[in-house]
N, C-alpha and C positions, 0 to 999 in steps of 0.2 A: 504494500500500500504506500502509495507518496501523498507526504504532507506538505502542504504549503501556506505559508504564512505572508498574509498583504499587513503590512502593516504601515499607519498613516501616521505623517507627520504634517508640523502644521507651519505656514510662509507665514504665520503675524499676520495680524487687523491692518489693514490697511486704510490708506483713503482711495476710493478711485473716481473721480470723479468723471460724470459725463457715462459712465460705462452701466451695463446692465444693470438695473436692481436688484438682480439675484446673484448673491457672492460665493459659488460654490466652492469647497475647499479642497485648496490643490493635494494634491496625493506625492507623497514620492514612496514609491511602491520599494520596501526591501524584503527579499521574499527569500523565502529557509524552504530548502526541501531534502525531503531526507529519503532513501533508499529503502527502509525498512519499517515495519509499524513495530517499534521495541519501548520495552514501557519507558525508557526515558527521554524517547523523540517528542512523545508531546508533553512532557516535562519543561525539552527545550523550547518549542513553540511559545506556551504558555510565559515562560521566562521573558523572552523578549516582545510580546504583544506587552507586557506589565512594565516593562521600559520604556516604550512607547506612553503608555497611560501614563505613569510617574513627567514623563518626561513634555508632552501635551496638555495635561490633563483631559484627555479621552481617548480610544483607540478604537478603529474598527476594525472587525474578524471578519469574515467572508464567509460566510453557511458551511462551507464543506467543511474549514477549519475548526468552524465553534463546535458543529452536528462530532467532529473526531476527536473534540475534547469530552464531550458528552457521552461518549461510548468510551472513552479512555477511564471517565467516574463513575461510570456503573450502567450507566443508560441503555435498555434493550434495544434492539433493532425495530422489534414490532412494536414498543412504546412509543418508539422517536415517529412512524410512520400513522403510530393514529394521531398521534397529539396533529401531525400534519394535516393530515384527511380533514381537518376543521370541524370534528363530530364533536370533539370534548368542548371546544369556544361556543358550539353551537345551542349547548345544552346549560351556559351561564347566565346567572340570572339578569335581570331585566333591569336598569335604571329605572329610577320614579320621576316623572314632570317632564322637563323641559328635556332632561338628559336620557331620556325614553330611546332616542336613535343610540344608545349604547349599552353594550351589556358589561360586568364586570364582576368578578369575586376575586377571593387572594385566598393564598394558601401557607401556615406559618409554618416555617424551619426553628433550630436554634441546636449552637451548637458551645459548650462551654469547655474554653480552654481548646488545645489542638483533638481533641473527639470528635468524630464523626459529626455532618448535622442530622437529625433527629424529627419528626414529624413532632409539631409542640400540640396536637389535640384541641386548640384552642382558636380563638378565632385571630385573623390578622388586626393591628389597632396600628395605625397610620398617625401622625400627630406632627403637623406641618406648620410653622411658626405663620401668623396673620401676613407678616412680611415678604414671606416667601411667595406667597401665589395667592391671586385676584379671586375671590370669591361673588364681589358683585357690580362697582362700579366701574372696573378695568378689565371686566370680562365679557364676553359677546354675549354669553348666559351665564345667568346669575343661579348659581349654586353654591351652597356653603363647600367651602371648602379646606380652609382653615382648623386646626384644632384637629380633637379626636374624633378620629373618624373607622368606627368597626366594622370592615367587609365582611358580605357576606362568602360564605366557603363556597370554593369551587365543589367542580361536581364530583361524585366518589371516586369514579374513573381515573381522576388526573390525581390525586392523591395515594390511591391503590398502585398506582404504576412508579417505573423506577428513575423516571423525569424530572419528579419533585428535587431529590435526593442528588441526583448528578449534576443538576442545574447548580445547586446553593455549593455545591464542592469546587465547581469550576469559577464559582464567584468568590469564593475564598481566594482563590491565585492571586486575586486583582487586590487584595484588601491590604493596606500601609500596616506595618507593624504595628504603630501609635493610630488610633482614632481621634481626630481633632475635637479638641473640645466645641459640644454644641447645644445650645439652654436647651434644660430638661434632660440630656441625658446624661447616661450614668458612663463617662470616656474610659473611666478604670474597670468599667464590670469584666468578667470571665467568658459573661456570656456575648452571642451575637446573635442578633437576631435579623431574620430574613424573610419578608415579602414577597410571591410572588403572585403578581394581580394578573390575570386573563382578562384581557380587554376585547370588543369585537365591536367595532361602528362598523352602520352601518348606513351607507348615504340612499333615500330616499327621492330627495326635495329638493330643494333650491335651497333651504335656510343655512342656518351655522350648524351642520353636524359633520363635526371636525372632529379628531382626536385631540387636540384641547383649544377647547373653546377658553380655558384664562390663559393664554397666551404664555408671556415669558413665566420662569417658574423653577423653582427650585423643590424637591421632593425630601427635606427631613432626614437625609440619608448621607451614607458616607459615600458609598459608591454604589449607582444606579447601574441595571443596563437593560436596554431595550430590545429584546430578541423576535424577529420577524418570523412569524407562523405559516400564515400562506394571504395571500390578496385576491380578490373575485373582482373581475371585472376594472378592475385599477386600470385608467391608462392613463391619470396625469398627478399632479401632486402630493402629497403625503411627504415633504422633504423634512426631515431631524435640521431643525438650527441650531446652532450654537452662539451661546450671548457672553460677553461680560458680564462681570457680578455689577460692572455699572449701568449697565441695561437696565433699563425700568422693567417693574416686575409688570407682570399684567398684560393685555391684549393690545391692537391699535390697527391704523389705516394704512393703505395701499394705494388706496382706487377710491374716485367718485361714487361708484357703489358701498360701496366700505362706508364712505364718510355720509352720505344718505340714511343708509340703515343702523348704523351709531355711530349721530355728532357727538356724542360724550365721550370717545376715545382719540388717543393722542395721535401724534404719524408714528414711522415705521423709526426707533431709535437710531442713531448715526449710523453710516456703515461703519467705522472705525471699530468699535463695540461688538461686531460681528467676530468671531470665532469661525466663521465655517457653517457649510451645508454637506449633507450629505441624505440618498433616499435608500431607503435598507428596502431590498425587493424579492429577496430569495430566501426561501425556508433554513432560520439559526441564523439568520447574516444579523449581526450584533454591532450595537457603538455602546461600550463602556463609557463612563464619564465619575469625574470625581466630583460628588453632589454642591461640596464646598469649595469649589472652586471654579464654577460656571454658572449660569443659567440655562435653561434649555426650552424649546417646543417643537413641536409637531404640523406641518400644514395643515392645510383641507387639502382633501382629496375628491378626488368623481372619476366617471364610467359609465358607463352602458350600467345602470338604474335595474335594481339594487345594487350597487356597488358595495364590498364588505377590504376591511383590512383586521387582521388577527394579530396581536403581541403578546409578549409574556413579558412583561415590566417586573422587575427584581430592584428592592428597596432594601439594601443592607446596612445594619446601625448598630450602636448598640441601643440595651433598656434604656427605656423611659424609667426617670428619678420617681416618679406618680403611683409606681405600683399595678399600671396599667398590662406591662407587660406580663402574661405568665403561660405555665405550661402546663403538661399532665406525664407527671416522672409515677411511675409504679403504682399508676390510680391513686395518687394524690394530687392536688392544684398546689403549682410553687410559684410563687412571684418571683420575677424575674429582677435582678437590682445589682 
């Protein structure tokens, strides 16, 4: 089996003036490939995509690469293939109101000390500083979003299978020795705790059903990553931006349309502040990022109507100081701290 590693680096914020509005970011591709699938070829891969990320602060994997880290930590062939089929996103449950065009639940890991991660039995609890991301006047829809917020669980399928488990070990790789400190959590705990939310828009209409409608956005997390499931009927937008932390958090305009349908949002932040684009399209294709140290969002997207895009968004941290976090160790509840 041959492995190969794209790994991205980034040319700086620029200005450019006069030139496209859309800044995509240049690549210079250094790619590893190795002869043999022996357990420490994707030891080395993994090595150098996290020098990349240390060294960017984000990195992106190319499907074939993340899908052969994923079978490298445990991941079956037949799990990796249904989670793809889009049966398990299919079957997630239903946004309430405005956010009804999206489905989503999450599913907890946690792992303490270098042990294994572990299924925590418990439900995911997300808790995103007010400052981080626009819940209603800086968002194109107004949904609380801030604060604690408890998903509901995926469906027993994606839990029962060995995806859960290989996902949160190869998100280990990516993880800094030290966790920076960040209000409310616990930076010295043993534990770490790990997020994976099943997201599925799905584009109907003409409105805002976008993968995030609050725009720029930081996720609570130390290192996030967005892994691409499968896309229906996708043939334009959906591109990953990358902001500066001086990016204004929140949504804004483009277009005459844009500004029609809400004058209450700002324009598009300086390009300078820009980081990079890139559009993840292929089953595992991944962009790690370091939560604390960028901002991030998602386009709109469309297609030949229903148009659908599938992710698995991984939010790794540690405890919440609250008590909020816990698990189920030998049929008892342990607070996690």
């Amino acid at each position: 089996m041959v492995l190969c590693l794209q790994s991205t680096t980034m040319s700086g914020a620029r200005k450019l003036a006069g030139r496209s509005r859309c800044h995509a970011l240049v690549f210079a591709a250094a790619v590893i490939t190795t002869t043999a699938f022996a357990p420490n070829k994707p030891a080395v891969v993994a090595t150098e995509l996290k020098k990349s990320l240390e060294a960017n602060g984000f990195v992106h994997v190319p499907g074939s690469t993340f899908r052969t880290l994923l079978l490298w930590k445990g991941a079956a062939e037949a799990d990796l293939l249904e989670i793809e089929s889009g049966r398990v996103h299919a079957n997630v449950a239903t946004d309430e109101g405005a956010m009804a065009f999206r489905q989503s639940a999450a599913h907890r890991l946690v792992a303490t000390g270098p042990a294994k991660f572990v299924h925590a039995q418990r439900p995911a609890v997300t808790k995103i500083p007010a400052k981080e991301v626009a819940s209603s006047a800086a968002a194109k829809i107004r949904s609380k979003r801030s604060g604690n917020r408890v998903w509901p669980a995926t469906p027993p399928a994606y839990g029962a299978s060995t995806v859960p488990v290989a996902l949160a070990e190869v998100q280990r790789l990516f993880l800094p020795e030290r966790h920076a400190p960040q209000q409310g959590l616990n930076a010295a705990s043993p534990h770490i705790v790990t997020d994976q939310v099943l997201i599925k828009v799905t584009k109907t209409g003409d409105g805002d059903q976008c993968p995030t409608p609050e725009g720029i956005h930081q996720d609570g997390s130390e290192v996030s990553a967005v892994t691409m499931i499968r896309r229906d009927r996708v043939t334009s937008g959906g591109e990953t931006r990358l902001w500066s932390l001086d990016a204004t958090t929140g949504n804004y305009c483009e277009d005459d349309e844009c500004r029609a349908l809400h004058p209450h949002l700002p324009e598009k932040p300086d390009v300078s502040l820009s980081l990079g684009m890139l559009t993840l399209k292929d089953p595992w294709e991944t962009v790690l990022f370091r939560d604390r140290g960028l901002k991030h969002e998602v386009e709109a997207f469309d297609g030949d109507r229903p148009a659908s895009r599938c992710v698995i968004v991984q939010l790794t941290r540690k405890p919440l100081r609250d008590g909020t976090d816990t698990m189920l160790r030998d049929g008892s509840l342990v607070t996690l701290a």
